[in-house]
PyMOL Python script that loads the backbone (N, CA, C, O; Angstrom):
from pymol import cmd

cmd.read_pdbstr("""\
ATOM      1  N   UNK A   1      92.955  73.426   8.123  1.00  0.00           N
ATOM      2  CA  UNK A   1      92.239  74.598   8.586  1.00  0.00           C
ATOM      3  C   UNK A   1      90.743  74.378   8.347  1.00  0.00           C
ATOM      4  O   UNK A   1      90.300  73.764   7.377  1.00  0.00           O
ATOM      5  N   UNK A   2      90.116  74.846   9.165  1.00  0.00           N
ATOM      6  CA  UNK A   2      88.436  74.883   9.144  1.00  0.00           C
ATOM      7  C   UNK A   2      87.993  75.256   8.155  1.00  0.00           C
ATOM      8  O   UNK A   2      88.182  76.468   8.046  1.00  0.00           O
ATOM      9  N   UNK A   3      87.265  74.665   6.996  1.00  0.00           N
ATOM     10  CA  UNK A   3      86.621  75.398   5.600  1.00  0.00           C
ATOM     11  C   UNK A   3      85.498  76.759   6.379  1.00  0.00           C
ATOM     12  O   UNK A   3      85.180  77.771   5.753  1.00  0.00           O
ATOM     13  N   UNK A   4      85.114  76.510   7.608  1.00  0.00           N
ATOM     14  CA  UNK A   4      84.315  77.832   7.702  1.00  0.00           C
ATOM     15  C   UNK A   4      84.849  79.076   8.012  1.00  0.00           C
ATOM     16  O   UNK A   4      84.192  80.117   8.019  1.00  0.00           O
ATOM     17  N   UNK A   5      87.000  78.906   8.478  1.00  0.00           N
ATOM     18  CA  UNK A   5      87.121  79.938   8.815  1.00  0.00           C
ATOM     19  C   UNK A   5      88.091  80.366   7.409  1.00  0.00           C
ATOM     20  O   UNK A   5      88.635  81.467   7.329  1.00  0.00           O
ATOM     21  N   UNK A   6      88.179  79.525   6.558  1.00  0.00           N
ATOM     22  CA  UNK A   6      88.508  80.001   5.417  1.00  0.00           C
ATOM     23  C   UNK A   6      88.100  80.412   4.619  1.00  0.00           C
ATOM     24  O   UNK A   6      88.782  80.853   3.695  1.00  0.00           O
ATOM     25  N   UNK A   7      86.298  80.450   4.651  1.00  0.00           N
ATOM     26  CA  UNK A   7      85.558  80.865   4.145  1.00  0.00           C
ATOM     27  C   UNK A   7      85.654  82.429   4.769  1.00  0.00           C
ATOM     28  O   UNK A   7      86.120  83.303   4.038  1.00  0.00           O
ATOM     29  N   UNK A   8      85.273  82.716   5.924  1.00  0.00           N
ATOM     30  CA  UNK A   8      85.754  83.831   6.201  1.00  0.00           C
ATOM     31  C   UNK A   8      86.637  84.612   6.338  1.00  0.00           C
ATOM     32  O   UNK A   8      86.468  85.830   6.397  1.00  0.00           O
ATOM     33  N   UNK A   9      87.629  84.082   6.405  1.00  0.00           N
ATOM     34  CA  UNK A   9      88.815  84.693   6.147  1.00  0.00           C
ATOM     35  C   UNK A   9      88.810  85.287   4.332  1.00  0.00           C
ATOM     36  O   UNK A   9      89.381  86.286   3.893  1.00  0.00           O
ATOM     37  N   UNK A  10      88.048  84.374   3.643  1.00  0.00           N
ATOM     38  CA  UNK A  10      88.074  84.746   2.011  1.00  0.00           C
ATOM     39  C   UNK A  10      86.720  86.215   2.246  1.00  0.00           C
ATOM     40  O   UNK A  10      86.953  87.296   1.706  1.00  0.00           O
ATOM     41  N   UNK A  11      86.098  86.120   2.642  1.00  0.00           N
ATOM     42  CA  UNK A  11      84.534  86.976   2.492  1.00  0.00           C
ATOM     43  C   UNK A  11      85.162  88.102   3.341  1.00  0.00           C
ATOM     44  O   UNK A  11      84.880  89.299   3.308  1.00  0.00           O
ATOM     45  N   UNK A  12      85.905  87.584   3.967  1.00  0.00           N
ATOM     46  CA  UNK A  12      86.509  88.999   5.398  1.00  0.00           C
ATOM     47  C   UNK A  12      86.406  90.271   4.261  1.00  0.00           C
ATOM     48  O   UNK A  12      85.488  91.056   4.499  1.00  0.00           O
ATOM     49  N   UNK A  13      87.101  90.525   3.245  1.00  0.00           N
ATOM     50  CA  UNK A  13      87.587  91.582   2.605  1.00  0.00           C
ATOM     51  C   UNK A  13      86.392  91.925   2.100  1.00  0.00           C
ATOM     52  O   UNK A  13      85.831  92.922   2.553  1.00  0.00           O
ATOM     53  N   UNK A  14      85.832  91.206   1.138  1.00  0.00           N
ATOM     54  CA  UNK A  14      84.395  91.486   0.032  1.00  0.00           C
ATOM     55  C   UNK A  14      83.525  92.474   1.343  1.00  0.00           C
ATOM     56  O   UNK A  14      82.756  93.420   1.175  1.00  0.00           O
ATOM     57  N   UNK A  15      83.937  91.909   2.490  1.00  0.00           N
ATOM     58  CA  UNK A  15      82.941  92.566   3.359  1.00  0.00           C
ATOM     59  C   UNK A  15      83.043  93.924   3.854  1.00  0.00           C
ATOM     60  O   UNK A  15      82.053  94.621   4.078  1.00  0.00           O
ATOM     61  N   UNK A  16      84.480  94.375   4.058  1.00  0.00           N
ATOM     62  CA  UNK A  16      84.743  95.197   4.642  1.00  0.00           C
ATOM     63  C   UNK A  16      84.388  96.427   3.658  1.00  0.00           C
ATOM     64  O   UNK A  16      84.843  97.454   4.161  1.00  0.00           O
ATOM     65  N   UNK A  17      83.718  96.695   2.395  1.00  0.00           N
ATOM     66  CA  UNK A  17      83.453  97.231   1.579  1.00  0.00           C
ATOM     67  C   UNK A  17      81.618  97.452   1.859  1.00  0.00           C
ATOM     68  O   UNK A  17      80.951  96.543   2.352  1.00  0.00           O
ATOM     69  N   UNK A  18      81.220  98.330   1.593  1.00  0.00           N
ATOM     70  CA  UNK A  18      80.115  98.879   1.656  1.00  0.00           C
ATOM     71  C   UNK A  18      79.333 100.185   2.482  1.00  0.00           C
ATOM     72  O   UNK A  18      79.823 101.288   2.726  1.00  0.00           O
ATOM     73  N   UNK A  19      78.135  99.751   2.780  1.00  0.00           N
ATOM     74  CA  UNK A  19      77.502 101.449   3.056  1.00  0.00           C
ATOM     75  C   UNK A  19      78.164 101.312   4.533  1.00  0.00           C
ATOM     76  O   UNK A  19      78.375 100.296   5.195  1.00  0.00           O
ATOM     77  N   UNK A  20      78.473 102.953   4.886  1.00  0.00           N
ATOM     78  CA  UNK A  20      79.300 103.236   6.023  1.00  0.00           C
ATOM     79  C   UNK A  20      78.673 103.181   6.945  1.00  0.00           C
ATOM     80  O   UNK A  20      77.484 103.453   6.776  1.00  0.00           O
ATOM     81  N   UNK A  21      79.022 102.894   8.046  1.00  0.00           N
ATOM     82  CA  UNK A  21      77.876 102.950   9.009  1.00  0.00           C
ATOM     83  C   UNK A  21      78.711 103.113  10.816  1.00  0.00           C
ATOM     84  O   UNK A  21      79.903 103.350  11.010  1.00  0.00           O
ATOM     85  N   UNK A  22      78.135 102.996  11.394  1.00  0.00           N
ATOM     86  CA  UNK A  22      78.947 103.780  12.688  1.00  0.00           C
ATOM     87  C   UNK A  22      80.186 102.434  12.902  1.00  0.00           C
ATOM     88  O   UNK A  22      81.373 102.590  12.617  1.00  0.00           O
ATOM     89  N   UNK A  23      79.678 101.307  13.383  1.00  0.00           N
ATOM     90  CA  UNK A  23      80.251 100.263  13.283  1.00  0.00           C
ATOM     91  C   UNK A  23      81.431  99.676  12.574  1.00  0.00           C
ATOM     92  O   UNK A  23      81.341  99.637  11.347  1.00  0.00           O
ATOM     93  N   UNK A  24      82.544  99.204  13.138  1.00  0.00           N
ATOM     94  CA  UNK A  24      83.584  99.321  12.114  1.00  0.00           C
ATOM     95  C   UNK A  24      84.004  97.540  11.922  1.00  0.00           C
ATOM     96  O   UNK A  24      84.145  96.916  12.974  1.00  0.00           O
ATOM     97  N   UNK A  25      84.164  96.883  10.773  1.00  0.00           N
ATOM     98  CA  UNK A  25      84.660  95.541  10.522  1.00  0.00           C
ATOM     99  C   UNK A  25      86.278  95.556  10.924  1.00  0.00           C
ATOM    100  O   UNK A  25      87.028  96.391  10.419  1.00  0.00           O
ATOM    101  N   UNK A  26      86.749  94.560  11.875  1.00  0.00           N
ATOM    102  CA  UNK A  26      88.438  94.719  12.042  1.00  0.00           C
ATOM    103  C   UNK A  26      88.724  93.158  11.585  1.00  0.00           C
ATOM    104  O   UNK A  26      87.983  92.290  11.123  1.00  0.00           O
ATOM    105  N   UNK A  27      89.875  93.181  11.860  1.00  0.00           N
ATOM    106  CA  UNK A  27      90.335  91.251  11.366  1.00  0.00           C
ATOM    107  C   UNK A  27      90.421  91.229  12.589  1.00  0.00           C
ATOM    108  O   UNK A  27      89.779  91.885  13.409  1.00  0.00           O
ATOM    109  N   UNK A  28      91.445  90.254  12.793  1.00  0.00           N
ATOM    110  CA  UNK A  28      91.747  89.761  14.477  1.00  0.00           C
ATOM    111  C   UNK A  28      93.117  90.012  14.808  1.00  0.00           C
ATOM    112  O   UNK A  28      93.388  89.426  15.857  1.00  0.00           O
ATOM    113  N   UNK A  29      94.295  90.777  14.243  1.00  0.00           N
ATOM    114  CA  UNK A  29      95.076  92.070  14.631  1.00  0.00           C
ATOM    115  C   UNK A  29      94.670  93.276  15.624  1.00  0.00           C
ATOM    116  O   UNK A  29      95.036  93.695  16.722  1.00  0.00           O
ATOM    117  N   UNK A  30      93.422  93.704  14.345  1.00  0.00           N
ATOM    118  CA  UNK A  30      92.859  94.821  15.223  1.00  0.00           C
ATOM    119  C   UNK A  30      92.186  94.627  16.477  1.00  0.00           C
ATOM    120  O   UNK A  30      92.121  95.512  17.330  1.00  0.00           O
ATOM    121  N   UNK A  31      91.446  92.939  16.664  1.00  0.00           N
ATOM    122  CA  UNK A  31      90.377  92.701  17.735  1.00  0.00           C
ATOM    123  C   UNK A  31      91.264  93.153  18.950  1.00  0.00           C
ATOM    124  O   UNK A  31      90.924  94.165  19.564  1.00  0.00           O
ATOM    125  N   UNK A  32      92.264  92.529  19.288  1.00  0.00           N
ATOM    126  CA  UNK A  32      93.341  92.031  19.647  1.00  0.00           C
ATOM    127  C   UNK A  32      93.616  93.772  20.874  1.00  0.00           C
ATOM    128  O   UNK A  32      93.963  93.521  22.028  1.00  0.00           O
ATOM    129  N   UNK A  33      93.492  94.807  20.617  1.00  0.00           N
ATOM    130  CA  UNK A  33      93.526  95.708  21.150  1.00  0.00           C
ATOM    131  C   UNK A  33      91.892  96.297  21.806  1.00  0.00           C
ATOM    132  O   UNK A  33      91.681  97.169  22.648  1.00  0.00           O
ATOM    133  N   UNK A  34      91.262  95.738  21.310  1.00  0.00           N
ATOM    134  CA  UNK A  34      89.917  96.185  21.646  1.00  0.00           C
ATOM    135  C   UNK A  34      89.479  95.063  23.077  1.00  0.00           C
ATOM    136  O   UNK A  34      90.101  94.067  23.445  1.00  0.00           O
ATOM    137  N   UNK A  35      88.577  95.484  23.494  1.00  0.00           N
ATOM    138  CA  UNK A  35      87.950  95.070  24.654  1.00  0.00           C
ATOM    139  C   UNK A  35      86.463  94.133  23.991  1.00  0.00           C
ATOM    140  O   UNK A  35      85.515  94.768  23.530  1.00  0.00           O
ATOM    141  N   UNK A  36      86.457  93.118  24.021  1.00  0.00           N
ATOM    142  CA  UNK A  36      85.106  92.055  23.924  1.00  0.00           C
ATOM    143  C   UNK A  36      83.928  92.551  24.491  1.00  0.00           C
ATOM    144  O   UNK A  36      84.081  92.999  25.628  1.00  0.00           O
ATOM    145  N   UNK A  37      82.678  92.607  23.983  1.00  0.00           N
ATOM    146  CA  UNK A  37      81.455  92.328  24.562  1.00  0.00           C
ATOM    147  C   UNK A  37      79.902  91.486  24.394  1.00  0.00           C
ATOM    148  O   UNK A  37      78.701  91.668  24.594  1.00  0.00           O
ATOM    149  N   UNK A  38      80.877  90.433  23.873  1.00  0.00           N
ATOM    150  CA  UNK A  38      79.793  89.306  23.070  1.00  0.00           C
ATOM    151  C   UNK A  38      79.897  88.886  22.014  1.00  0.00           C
ATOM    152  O   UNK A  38      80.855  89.170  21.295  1.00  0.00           O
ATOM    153  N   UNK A  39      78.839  88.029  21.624  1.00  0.00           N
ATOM    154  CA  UNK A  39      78.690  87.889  19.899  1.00  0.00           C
ATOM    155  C   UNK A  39      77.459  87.841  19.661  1.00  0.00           C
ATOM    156  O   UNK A  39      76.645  87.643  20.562  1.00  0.00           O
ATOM    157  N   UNK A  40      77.022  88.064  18.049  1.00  0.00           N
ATOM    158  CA  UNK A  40      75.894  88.337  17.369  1.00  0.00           C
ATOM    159  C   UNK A  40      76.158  87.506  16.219  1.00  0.00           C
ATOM    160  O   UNK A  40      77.274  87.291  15.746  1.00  0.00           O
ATOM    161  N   UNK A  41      74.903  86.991  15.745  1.00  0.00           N
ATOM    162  CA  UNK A  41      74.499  86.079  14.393  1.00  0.00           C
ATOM    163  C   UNK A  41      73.872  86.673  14.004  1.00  0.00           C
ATOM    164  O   UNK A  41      73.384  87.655  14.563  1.00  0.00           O
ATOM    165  N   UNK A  42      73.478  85.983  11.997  1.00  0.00           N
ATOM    166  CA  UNK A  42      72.680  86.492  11.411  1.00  0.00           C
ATOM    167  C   UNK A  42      72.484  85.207  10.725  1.00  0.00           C
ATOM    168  O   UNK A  42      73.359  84.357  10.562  1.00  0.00           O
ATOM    169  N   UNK A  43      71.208  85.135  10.319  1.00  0.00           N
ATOM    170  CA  UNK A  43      70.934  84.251   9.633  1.00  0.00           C
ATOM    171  C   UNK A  43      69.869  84.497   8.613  1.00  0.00           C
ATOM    172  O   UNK A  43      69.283  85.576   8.703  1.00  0.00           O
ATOM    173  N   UNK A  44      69.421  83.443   7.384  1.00  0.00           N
ATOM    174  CA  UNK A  44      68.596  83.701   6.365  1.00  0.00           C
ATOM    175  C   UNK A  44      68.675  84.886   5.940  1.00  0.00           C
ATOM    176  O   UNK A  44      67.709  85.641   5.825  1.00  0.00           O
ATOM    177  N   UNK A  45      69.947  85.183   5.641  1.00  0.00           N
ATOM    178  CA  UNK A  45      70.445  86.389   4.844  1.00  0.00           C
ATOM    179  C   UNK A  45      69.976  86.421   3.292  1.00  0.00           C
ATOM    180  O   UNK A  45      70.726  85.715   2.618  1.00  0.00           O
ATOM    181  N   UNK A  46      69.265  86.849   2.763  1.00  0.00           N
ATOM    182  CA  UNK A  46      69.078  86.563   1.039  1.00  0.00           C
ATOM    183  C   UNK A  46      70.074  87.672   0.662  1.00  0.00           C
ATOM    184  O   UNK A  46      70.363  88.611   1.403  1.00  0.00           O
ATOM    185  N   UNK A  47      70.589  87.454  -0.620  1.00  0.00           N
ATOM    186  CA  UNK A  47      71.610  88.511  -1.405  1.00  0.00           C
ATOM    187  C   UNK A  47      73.128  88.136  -1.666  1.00  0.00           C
ATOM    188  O   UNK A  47      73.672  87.101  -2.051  1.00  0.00           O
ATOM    189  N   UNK A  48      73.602  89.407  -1.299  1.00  0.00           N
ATOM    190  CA  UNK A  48      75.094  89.065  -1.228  1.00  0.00           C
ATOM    191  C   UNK A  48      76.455  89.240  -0.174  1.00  0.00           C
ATOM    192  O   UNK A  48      76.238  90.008   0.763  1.00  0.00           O
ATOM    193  N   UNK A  49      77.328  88.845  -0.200  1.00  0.00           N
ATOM    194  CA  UNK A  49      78.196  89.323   1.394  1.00  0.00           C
ATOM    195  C   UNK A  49      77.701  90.497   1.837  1.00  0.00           C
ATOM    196  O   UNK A  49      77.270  90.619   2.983  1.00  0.00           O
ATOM    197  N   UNK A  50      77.722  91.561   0.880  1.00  0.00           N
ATOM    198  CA  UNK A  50      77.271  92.988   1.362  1.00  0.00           C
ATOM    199  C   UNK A  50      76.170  93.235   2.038  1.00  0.00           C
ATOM    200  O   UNK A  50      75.926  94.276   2.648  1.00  0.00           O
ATOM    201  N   UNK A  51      75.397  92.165   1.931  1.00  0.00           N
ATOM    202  CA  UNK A  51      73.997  92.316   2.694  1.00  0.00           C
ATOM    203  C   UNK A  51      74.411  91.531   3.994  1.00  0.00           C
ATOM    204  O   UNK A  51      73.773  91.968   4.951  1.00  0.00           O
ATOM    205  N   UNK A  52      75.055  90.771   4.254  1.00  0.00           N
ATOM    206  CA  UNK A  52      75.455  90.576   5.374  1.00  0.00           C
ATOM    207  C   UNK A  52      76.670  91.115   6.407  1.00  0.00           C
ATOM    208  O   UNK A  52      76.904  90.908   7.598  1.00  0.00           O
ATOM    209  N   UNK A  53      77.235  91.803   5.502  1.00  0.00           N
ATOM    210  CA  UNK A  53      77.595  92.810   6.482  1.00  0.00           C
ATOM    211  C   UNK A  53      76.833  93.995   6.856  1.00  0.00           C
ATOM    212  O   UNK A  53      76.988  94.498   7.969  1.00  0.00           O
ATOM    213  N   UNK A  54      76.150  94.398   6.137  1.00  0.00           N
ATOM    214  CA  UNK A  54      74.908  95.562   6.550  1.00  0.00           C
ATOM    215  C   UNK A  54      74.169  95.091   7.583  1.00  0.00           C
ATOM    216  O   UNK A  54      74.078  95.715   8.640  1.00  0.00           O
ATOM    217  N   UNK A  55      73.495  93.794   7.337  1.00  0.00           N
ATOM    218  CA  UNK A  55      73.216  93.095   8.687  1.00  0.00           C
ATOM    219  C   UNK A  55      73.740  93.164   9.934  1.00  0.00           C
ATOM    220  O   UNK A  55      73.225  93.671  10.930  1.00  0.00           O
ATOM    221  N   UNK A  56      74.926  92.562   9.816  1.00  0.00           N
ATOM    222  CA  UNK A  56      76.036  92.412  11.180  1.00  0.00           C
ATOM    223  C   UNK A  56      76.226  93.707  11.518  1.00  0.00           C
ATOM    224  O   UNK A  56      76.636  93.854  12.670  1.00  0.00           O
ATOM    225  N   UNK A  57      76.063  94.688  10.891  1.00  0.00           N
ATOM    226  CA  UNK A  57      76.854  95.673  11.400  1.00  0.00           C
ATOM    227  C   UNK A  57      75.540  96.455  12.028  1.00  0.00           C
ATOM    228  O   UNK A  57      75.599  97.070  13.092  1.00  0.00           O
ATOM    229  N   UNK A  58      74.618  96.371  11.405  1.00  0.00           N
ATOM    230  CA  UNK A  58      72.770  97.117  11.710  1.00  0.00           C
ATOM    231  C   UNK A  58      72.781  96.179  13.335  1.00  0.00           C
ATOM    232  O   UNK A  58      72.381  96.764  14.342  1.00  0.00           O
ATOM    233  N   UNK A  59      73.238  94.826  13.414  1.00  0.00           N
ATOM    234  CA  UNK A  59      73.056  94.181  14.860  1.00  0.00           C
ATOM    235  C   UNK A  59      73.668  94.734  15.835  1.00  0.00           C
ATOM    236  O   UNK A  59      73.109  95.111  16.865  1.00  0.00           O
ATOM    237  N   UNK A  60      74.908  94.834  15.586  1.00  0.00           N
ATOM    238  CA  UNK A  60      76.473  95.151  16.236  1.00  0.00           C
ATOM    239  C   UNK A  60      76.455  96.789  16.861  1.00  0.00           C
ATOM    240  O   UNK A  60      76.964  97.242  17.886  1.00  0.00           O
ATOM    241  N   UNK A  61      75.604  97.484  15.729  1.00  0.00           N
ATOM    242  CA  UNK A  61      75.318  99.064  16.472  1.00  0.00           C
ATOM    243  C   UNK A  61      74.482  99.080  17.413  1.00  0.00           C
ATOM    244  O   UNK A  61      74.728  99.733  18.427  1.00  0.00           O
ATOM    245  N   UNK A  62      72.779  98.033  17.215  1.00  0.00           N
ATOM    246  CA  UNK A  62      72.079  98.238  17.244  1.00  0.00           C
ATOM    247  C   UNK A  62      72.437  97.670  19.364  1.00  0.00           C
ATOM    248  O   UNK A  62      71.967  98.143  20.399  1.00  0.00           O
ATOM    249  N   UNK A  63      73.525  96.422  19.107  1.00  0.00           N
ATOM    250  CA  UNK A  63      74.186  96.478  20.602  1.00  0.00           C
ATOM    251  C   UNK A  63      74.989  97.293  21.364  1.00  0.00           C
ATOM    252  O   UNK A  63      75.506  97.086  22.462  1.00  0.00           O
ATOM    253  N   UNK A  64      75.034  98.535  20.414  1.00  0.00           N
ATOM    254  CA  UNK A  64      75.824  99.165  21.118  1.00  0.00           C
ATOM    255  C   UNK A  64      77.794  99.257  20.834  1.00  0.00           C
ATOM    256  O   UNK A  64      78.535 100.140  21.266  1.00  0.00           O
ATOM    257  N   UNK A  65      78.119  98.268  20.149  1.00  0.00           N
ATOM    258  CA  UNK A  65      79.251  97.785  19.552  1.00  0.00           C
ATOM    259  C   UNK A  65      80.214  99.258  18.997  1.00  0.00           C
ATOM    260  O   UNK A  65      79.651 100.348  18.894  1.00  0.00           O
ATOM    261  N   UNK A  66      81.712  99.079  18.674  1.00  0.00           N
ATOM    262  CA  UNK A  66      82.022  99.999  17.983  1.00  0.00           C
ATOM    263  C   UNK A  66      82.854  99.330  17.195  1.00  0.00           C
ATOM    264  O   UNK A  66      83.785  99.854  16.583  1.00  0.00           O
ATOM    265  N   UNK A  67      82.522  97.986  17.169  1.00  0.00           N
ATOM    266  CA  UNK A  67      83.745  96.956  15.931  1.00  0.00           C
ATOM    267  C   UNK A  67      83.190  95.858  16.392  1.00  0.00           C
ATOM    268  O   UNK A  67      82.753  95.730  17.536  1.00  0.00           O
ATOM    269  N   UNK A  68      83.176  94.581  15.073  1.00  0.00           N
ATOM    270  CA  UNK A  68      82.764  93.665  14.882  1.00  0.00           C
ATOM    271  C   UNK A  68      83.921  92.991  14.179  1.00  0.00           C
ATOM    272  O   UNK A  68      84.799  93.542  13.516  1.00  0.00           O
ATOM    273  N   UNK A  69      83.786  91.842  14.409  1.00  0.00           N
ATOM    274  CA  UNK A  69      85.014  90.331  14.032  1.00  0.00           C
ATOM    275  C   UNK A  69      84.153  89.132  13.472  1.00  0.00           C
ATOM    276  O   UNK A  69      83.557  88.309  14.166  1.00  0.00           O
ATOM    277  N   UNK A  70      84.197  89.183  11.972  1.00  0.00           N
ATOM    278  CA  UNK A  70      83.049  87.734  11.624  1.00  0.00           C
ATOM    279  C   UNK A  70      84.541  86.833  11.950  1.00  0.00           C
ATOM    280  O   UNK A  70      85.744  87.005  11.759  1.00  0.00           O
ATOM    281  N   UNK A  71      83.702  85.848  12.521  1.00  0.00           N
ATOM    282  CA  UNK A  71      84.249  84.509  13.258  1.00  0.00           C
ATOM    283  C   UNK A  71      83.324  83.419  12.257  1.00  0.00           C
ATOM    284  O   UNK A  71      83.792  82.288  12.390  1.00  0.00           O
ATOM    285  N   UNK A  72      82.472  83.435  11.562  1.00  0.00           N
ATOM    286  CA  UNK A  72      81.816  82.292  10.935  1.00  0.00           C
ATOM    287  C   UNK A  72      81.346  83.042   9.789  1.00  0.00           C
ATOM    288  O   UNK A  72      81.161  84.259   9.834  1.00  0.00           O
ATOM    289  N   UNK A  73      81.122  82.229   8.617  1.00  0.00           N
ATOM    290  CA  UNK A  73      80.194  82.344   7.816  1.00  0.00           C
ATOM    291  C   UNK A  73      80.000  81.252   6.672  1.00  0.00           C
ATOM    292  O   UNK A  73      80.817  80.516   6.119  1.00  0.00           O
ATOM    293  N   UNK A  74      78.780  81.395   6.535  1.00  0.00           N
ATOM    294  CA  UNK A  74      78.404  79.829   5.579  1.00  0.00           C
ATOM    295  C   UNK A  74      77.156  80.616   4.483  1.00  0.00           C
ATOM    296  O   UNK A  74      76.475  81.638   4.565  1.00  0.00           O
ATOM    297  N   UNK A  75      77.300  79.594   3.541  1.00  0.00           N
ATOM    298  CA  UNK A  75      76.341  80.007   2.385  1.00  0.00           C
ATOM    299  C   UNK A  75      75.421  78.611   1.955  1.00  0.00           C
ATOM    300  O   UNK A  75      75.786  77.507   2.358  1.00  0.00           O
ATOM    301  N   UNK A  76      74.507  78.730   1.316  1.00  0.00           N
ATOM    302  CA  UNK A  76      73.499  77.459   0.855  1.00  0.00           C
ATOM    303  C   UNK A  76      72.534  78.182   0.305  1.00  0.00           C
ATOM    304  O   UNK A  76      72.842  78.927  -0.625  1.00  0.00           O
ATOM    305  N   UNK A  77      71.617  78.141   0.609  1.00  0.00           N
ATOM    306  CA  UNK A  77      70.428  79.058  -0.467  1.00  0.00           C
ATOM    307  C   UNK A  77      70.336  80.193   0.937  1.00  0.00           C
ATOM    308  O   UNK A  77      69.329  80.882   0.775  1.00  0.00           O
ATOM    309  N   UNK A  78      70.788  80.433   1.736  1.00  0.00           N
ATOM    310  CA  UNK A  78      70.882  81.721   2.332  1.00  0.00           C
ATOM    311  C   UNK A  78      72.092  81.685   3.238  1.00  0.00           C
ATOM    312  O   UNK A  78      72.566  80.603   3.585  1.00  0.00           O
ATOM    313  N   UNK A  79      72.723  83.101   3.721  1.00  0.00           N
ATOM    314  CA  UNK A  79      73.802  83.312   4.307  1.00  0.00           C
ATOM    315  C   UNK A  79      73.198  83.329   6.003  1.00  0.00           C
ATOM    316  O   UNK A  79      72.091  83.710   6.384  1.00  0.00           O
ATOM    317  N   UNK A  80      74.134  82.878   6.680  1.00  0.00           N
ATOM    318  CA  UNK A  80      74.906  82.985   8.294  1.00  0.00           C
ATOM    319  C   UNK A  80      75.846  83.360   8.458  1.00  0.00           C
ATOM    320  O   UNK A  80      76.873  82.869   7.990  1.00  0.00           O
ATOM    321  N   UNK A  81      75.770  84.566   9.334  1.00  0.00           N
ATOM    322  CA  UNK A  81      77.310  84.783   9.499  1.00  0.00           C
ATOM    323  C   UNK A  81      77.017  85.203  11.232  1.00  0.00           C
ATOM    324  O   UNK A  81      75.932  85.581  11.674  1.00  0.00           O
ATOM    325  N   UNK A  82      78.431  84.999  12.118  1.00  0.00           N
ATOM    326  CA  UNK A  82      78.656  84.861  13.498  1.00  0.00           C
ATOM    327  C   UNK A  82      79.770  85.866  13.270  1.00  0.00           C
ATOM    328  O   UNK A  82      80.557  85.856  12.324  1.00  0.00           O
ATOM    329  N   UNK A  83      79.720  86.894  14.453  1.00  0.00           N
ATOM    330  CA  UNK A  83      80.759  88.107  14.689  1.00  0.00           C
ATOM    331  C   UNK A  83      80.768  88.385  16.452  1.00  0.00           C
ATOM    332  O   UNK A  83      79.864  88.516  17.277  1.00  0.00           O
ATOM    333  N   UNK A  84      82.024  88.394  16.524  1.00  0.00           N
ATOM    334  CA  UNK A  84      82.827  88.656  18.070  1.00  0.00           C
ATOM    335  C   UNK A  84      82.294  90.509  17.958  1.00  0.00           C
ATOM    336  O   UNK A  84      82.393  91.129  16.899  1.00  0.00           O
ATOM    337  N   UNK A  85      81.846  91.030  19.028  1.00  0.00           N
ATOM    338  CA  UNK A  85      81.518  92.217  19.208  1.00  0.00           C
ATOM    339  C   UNK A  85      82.876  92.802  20.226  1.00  0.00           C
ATOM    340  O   UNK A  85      83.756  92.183  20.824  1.00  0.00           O
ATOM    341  N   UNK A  86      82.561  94.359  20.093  1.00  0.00           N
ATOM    342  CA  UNK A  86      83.812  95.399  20.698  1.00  0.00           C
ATOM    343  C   UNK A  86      83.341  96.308  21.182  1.00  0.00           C
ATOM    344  O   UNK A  86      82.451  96.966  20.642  1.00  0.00           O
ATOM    345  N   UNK A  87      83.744  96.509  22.111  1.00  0.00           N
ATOM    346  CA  UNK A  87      83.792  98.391  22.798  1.00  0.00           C
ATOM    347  C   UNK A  87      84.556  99.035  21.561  1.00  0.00           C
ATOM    348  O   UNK A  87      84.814 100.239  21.554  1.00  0.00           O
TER     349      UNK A  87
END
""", "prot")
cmd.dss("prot")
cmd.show_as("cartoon", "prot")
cmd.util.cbc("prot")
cmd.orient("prot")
């Protein structure tokens, strides 16, 4: 298996925790019923998962989105993370 999607698959949860916001985090069960409308990155994230989901999710509204799917994420001295967008 891909260390980047096991990485996310591990961060998936840590993430789904934090400030509420219109935007909702699903796995790929939930994608699975929803309708696609792109994807969004983030990069040079300083902090912690939580700051990158505040990110993704501040992008993901800010497209208009009503659910987001991280598909990537990597760490080094700053975070990236890649998310499948939803109607």
């Amino acid at each position: 298996m891909n260390t980047k999607l096991i990485i996310a698959a591990g961060f998936a949860s840590v993430l789904s925790f934090g400030a509420s916001a219109a935007v909702h985090q699903v796995n790929a069960d939930q994608a699975q019923s929803l309708q696609p409308m792109g994807s969004i990155s983030v990069g040079a994230v300083a902090g912690s998962p939580m700051d990158v989901r505040e990110a993704l999710a501040a992008k993901a509204e800010k497209a208009g989105a009503s659910s987001y799917r991280v598909t990537e994420l990597n760490t080094g001295d700053h975070w990236h993370a890649t998310a499948e967008l939803y109607k």
